[in-house]
Biopython code that builds the backbone (N, CA, C, O; Angstrom):
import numpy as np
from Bio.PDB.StructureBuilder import StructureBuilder

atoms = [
    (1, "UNK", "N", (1.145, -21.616, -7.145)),
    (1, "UNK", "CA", (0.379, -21.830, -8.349)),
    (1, "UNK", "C", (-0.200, -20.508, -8.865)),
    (1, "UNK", "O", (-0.004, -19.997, -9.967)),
    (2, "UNK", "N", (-0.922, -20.073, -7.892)),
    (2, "UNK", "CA", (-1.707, -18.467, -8.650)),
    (2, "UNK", "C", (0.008, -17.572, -8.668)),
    (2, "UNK", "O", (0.188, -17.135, -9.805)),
    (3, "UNK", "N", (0.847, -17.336, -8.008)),
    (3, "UNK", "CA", (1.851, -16.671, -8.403)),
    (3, "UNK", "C", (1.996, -16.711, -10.088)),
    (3, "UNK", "O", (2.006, -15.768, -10.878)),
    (4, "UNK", "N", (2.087, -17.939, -10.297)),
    (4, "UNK", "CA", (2.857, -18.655, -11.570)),
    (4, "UNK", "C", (2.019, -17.776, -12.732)),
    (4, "UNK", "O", (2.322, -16.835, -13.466)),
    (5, "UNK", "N", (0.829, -18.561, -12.518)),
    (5, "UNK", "CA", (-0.680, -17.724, -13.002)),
    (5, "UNK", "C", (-0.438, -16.016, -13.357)),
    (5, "UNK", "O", (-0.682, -15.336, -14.354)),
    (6, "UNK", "N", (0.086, -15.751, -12.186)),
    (6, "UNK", "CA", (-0.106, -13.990, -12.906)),
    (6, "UNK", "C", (1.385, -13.431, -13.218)),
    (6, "UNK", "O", (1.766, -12.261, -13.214)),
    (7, "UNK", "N", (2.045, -14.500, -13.463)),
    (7, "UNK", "CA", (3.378, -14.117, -13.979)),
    (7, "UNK", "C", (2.854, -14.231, -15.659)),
    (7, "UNK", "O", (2.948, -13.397, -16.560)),
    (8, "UNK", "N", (2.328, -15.489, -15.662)),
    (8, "UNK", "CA", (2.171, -15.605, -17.260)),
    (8, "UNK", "C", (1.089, -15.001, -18.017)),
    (8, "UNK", "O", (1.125, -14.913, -19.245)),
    (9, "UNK", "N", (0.116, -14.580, -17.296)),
    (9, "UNK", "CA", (-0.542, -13.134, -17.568)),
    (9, "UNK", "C", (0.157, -12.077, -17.554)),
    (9, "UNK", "O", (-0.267, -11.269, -18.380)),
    (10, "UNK", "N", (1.372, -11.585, -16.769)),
    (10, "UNK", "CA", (2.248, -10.397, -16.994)),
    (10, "UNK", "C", (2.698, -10.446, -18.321)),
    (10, "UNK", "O", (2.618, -9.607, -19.218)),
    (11, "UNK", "N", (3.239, -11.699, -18.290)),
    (11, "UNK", "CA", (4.245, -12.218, -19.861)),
    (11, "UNK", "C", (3.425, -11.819, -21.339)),
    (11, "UNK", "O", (3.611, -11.074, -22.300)),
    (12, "UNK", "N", (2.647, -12.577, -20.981)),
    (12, "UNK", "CA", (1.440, -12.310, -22.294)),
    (12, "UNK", "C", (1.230, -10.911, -22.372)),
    (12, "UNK", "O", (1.476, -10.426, -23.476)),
    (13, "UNK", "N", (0.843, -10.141, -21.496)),
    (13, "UNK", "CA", (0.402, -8.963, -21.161)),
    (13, "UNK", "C", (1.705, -8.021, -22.039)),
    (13, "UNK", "O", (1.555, -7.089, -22.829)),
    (14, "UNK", "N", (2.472, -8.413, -21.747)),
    (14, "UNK", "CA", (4.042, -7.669, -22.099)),
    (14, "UNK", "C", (4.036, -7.946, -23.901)),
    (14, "UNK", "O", (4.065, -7.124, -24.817)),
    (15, "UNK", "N", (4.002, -9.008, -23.917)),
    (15, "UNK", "CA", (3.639, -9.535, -25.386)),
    (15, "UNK", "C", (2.674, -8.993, -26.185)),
    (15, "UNK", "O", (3.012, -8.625, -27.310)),
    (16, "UNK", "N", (1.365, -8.851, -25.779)),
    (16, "UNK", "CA", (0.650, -8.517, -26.013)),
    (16, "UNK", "C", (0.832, -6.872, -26.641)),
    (16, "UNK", "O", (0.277, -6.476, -27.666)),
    (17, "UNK", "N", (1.775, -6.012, -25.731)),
    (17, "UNK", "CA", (1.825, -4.940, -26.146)),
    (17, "UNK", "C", (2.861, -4.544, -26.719)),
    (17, "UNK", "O", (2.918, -3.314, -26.725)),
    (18, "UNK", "N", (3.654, -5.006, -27.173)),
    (18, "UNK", "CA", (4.327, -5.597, -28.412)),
    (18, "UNK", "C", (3.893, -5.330, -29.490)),
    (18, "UNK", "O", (4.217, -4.357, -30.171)),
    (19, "UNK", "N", (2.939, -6.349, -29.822)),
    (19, "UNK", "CA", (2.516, -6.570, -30.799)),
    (19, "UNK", "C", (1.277, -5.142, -31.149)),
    (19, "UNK", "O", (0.613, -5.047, -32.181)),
    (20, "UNK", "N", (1.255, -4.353, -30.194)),
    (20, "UNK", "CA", (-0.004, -3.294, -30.652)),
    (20, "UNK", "C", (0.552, -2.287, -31.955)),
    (20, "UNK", "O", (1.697, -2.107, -32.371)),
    (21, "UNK", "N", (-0.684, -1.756, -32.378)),
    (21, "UNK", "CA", (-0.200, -1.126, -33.612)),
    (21, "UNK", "C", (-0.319, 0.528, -33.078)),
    (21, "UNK", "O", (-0.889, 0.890, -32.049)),
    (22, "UNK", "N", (0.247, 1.239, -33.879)),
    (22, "UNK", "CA", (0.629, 2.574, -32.839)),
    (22, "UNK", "C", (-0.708, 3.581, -32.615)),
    (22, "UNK", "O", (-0.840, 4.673, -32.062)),
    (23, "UNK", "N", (-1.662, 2.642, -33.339)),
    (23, "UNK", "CA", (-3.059, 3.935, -32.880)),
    (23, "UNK", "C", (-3.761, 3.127, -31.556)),
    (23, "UNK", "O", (-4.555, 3.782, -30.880)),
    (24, "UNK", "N", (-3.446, 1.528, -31.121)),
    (24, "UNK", "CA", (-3.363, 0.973, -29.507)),
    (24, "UNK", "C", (-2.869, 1.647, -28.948)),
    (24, "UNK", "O", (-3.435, 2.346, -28.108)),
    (25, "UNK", "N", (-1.363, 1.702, -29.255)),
    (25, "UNK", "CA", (-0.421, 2.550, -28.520)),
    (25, "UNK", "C", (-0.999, 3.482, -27.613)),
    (25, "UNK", "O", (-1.244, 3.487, -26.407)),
    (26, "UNK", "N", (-1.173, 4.440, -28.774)),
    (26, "UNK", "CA", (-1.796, 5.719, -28.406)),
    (26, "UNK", "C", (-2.927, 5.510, -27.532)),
    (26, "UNK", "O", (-2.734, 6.146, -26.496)),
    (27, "UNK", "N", (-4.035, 4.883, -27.511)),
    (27, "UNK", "CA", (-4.999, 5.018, -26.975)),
    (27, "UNK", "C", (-4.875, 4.255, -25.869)),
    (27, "UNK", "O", (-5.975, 4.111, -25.335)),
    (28, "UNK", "N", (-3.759, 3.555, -25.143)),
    (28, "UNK", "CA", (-3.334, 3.065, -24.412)),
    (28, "UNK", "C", (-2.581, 4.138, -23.403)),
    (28, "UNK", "O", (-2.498, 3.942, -22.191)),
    (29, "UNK", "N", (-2.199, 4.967, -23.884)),
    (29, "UNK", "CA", (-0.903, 6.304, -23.393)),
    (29, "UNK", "C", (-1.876, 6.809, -22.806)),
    (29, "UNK", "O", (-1.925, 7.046, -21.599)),
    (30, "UNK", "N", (-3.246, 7.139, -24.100)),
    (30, "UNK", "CA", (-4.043, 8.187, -23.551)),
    (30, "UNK", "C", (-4.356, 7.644, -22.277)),
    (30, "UNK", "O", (-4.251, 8.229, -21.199)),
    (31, "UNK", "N", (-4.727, 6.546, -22.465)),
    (31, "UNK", "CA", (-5.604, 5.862, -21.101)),
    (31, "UNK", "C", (-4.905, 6.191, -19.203)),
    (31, "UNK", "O", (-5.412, 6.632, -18.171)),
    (32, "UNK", "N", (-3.340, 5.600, -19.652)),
    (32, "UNK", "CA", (-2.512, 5.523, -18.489)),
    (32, "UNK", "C", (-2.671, 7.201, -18.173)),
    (32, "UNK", "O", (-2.903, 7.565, -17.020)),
    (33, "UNK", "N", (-2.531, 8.161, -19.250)),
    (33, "UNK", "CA", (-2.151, 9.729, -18.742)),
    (33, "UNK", "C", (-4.070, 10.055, -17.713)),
    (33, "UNK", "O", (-4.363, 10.664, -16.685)),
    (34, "UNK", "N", (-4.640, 9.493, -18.435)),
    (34, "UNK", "CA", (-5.931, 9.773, -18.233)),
    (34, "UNK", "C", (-5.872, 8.638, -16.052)),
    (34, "UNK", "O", (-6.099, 9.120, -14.942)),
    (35, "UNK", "N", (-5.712, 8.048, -16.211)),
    (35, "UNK", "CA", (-5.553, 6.845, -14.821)),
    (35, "UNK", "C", (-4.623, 7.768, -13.781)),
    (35, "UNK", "O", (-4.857, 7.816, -12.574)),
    (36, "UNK", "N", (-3.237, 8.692, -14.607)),
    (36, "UNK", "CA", (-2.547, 9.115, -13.457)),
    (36, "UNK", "C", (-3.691, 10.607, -12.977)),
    (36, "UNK", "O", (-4.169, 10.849, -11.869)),
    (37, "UNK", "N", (-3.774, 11.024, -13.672)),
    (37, "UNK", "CA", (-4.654, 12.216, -13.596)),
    (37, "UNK", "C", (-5.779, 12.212, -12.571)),
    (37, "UNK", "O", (-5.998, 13.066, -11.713)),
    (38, "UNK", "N", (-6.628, 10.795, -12.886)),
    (38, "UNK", "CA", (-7.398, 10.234, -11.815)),
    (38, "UNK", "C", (-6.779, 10.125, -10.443)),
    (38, "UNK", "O", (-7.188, 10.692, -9.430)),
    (39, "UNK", "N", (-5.675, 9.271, -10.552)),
    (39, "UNK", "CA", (-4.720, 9.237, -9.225)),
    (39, "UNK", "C", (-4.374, 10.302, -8.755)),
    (39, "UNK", "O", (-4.605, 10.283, -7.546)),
    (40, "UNK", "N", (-3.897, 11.320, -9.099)),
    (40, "UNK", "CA", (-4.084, 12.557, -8.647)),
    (40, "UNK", "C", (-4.667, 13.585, -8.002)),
    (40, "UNK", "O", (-4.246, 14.453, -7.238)),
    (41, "UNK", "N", (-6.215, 13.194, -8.672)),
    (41, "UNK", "CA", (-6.733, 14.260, -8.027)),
    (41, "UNK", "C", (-7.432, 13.277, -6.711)),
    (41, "UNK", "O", (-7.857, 13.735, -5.650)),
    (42, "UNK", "N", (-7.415, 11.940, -7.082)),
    (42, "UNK", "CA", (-8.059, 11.246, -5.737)),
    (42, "UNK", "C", (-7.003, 11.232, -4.409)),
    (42, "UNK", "O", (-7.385, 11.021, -3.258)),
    (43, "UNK", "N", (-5.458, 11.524, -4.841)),
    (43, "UNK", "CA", (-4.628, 11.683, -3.605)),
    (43, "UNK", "C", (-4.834, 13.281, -2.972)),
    (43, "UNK", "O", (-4.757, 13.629, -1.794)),
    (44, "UNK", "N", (-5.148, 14.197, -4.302)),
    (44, "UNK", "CA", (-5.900, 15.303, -3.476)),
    (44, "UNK", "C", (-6.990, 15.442, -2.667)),
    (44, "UNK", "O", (-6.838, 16.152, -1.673)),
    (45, "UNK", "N", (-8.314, 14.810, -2.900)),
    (45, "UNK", "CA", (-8.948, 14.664, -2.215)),
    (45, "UNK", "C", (-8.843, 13.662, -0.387)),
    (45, "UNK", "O", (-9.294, 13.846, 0.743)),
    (46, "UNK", "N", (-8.046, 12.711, -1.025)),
    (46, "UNK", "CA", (-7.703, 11.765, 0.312)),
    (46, "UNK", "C", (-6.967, 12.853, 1.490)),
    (46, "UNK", "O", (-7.273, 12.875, 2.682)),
    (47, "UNK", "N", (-6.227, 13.480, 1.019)),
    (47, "UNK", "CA", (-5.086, 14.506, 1.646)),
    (47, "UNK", "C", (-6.206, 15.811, 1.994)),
    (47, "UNK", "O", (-5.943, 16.749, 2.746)),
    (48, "UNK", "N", (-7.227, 15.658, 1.411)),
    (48, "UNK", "CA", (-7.578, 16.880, 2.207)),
    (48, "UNK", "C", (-8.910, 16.260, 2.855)),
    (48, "UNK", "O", (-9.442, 17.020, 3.664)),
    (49, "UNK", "N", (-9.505, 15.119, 2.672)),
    (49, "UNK", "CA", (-9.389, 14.217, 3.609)),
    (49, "UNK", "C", (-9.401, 14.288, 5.086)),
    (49, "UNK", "O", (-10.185, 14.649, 5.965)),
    (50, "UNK", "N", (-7.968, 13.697, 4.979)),
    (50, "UNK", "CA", (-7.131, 13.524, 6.455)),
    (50, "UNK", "C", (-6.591, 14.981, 7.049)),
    (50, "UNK", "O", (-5.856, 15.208, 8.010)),
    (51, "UNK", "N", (-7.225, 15.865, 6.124)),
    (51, "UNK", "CA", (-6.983, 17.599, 7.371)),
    (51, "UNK", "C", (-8.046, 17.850, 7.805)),
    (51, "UNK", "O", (-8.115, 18.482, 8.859)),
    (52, "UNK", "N", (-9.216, 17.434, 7.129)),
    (52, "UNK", "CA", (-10.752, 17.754, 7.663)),
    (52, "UNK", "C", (-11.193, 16.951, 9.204)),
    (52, "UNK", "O", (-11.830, 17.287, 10.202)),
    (53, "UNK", "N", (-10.236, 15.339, 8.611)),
    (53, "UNK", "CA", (-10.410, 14.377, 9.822)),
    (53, "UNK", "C", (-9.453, 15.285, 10.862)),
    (53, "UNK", "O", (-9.902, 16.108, 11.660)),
    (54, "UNK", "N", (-8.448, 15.052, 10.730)),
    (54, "UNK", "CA", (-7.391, 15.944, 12.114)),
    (54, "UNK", "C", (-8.605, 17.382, 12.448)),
    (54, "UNK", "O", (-9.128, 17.772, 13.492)),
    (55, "UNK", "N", (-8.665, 17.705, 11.478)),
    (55, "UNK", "CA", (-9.694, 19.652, 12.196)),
    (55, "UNK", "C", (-10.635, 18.744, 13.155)),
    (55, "UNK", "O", (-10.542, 18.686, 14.381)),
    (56, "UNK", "N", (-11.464, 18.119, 12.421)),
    (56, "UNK", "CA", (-12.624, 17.308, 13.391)),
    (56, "UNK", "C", (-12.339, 16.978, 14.713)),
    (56, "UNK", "O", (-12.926, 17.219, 15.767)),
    (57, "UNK", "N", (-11.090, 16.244, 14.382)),
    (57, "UNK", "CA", (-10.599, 15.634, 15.880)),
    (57, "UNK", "C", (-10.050, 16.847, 16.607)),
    (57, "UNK", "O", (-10.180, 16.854, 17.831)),
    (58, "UNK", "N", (-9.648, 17.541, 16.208)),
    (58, "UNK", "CA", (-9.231, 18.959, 16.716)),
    (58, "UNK", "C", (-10.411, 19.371, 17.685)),
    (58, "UNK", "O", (-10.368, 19.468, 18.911)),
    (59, "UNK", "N", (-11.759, 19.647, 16.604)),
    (59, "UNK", "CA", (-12.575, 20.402, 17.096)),
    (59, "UNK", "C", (-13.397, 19.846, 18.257)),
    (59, "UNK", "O", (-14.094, 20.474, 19.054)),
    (60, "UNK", "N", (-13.183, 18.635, 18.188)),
    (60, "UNK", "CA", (-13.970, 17.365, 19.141)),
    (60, "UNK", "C", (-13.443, 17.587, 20.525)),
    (60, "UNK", "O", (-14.099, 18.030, 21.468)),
    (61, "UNK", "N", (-12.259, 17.251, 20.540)),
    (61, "UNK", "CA", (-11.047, 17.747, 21.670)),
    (61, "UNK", "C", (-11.736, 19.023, 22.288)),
    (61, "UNK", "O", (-12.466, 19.033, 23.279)),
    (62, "UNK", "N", (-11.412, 19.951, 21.614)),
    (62, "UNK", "CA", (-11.896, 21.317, 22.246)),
    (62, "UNK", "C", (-13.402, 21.407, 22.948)),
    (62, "UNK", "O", (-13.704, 21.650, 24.117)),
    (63, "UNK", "N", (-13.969, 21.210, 22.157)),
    (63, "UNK", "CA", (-15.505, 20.796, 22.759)),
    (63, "UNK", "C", (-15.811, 20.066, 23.348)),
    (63, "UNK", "O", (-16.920, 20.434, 23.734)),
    (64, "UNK", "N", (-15.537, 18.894, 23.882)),
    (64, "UNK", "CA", (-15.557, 18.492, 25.109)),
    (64, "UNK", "C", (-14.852, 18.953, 25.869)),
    (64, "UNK", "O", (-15.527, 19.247, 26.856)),
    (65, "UNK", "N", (-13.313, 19.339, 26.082)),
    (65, "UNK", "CA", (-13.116, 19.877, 26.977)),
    (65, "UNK", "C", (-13.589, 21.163, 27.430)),
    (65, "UNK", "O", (-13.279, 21.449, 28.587)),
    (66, "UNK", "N", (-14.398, 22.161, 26.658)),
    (66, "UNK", "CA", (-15.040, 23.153, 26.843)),
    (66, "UNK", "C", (-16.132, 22.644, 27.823)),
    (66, "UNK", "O", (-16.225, 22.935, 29.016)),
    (67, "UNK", "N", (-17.141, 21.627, 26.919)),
    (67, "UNK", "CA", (-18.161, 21.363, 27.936)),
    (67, "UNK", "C", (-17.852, 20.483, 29.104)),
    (67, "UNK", "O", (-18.807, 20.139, 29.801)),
    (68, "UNK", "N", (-16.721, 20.094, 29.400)),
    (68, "UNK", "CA", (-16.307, 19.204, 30.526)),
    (68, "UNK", "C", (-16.093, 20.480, 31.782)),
    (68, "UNK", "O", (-16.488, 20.269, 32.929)),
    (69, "UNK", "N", (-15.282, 22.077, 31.310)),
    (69, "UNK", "CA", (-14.994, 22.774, 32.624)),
    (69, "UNK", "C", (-16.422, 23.738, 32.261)),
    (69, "UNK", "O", (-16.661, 24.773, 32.883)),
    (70, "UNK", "N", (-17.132, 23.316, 31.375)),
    (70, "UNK", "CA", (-18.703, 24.022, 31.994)),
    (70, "UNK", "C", (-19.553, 23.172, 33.077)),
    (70, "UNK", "O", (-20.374, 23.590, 33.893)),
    (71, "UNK", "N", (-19.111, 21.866, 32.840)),
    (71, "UNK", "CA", (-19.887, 21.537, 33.909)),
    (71, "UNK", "C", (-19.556, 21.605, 35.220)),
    (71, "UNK", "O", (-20.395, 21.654, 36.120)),
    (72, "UNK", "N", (-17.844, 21.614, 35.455)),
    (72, "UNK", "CA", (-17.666, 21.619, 37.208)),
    (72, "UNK", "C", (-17.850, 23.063, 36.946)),
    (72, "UNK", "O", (-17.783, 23.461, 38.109)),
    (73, "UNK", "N", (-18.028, 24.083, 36.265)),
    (73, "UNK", "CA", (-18.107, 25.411, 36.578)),
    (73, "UNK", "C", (-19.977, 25.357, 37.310)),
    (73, "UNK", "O", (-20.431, 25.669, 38.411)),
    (74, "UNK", "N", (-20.516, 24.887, 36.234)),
    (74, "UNK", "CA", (-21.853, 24.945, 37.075)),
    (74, "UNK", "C", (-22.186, 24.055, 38.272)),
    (74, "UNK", "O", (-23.171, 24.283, 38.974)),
    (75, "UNK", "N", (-21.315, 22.997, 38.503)),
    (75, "UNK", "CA", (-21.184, 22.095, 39.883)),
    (75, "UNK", "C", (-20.851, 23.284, 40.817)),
    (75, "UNK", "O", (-21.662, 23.749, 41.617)),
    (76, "UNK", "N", (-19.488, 23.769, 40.632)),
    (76, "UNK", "CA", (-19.278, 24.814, 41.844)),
    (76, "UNK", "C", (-20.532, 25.668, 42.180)),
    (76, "UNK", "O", (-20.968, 25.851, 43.316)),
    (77, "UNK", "N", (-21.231, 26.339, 40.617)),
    (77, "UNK", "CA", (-21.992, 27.361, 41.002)),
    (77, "UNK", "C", (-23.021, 26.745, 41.765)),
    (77, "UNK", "O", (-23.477, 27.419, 42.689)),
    (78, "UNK", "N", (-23.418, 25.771, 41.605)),
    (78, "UNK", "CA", (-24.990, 24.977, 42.240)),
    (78, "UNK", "C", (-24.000, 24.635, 44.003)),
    (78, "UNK", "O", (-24.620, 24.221, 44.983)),
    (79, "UNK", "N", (-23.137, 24.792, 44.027)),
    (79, "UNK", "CA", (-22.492, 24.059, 45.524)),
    (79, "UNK", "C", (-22.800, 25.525, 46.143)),
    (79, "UNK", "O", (-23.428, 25.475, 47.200)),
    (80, "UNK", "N", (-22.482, 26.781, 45.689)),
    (80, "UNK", "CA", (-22.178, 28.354, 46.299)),
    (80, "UNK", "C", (-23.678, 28.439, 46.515)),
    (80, "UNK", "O", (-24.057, 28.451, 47.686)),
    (81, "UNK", "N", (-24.670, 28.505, 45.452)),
    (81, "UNK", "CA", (-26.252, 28.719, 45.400)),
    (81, "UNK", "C", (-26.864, 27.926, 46.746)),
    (81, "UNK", "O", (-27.460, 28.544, 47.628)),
    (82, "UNK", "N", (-26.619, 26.339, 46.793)),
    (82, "UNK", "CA", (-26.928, 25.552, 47.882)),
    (82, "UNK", "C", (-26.491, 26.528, 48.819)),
    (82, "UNK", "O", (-27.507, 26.834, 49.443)),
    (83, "UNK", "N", (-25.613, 27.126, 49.218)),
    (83, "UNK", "CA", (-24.814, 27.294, 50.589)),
    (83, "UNK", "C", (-25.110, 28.603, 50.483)),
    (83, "UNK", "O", (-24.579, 28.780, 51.579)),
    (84, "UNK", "N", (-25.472, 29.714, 50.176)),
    (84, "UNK", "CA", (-26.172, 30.895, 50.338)),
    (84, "UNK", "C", (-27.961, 31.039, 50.193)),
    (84, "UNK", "O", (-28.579, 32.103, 50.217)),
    (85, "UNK", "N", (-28.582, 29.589, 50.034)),
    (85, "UNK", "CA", (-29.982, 29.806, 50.149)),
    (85, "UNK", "C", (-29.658, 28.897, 51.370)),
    (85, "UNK", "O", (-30.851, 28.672, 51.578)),
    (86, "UNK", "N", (-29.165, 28.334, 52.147)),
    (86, "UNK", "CA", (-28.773, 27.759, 53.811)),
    (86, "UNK", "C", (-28.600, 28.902, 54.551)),
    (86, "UNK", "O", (-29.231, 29.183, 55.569)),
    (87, "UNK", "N", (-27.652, 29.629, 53.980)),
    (87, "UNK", "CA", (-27.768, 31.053, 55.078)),
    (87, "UNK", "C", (-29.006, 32.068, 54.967)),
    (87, "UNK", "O", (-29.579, 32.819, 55.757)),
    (88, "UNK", "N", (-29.159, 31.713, 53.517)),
    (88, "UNK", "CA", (-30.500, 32.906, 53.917)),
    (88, "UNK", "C", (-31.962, 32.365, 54.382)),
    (88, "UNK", "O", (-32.943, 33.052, 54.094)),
    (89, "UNK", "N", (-32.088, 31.437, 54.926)),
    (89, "UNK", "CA", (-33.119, 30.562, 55.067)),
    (89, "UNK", "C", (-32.341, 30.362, 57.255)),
    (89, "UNK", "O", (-33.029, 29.969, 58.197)),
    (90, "UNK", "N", (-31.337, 30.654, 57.306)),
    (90, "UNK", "CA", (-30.729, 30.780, 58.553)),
    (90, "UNK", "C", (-30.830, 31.843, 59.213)),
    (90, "UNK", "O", (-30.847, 32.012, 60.432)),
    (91, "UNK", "N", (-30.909, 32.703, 58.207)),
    (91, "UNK", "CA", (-30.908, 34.438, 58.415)),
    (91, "UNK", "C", (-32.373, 34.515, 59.005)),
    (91, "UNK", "O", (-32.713, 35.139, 60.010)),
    (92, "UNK", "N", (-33.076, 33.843, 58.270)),
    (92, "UNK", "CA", (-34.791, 34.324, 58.471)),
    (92, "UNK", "C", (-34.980, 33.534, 59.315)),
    (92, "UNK", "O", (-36.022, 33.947, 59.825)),
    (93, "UNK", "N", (-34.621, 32.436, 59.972)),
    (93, "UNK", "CA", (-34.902, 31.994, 60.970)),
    (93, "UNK", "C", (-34.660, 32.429, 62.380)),
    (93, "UNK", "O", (-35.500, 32.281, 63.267)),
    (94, "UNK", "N", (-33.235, 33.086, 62.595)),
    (94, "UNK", "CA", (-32.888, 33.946, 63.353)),
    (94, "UNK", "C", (-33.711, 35.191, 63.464)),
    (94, "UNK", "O", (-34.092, 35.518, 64.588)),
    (95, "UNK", "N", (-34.058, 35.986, 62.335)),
    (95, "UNK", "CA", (-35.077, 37.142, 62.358)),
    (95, "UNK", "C", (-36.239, 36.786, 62.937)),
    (95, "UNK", "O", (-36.881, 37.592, 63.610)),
    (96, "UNK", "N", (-36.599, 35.642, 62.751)),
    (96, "UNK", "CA", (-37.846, 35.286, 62.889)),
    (96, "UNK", "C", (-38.175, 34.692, 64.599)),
    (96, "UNK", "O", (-39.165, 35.124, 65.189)),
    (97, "UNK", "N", (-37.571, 34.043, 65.031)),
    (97, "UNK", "CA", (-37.021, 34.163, 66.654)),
    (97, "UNK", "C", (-36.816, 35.323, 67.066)),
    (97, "UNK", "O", (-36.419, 35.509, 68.217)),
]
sb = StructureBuilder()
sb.init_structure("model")
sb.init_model(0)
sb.init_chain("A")
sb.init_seg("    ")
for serial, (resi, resn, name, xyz) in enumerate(atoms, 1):
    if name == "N":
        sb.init_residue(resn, " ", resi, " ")
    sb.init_atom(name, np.array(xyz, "f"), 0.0, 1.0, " ", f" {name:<3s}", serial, name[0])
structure = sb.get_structure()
């Protein structure tokens, strides 16, 4: 039923511009040149867009994995620190005997 519906709105529609007189015309042309123009620059923007999104995701990636090998870097360092304040706390105990 709604198919049917916007067929015979196409029809009319088609008819309709038919019957326009050529200063419609025109301001009809203008309109569509004016709509692609719009379309245009909004597929430019969408397209640059989806490079800002990819950089983002780019940059996201990197930065966590940056801060992911800072942290076992400072895990190791806190494991070496533990285990040289054991010896030097071993050291002085021995001195100290």
């Amino acid at each position: 039923m709604e198919l049917q519906n916007i067929r015979e709105h196409r029809q009319a529609a088609q008819r309709r511009r038919v019957e326009l007189t050529s200063l419609e015309q025109e301001i009809n042309e203008d309109r569509e040149a004016n709509l692609k123009r719009v379309n245009m620059h909004l597929e430019r923007l969408l397209d640059k867009a989806d490079k800002d999104l990819a950089l983002l995701r780019h940059m996201a990636f990197h930065y966590r994995a940056r801060n992911m090998s800072a942290k076992a870097r400072i895990k190791s360092l806190k494991v070496k620190m533990r285990k040289a304040t054991r010896k030097e706390k071993e050291a002085k105990e021995q001195d100290q005997l």
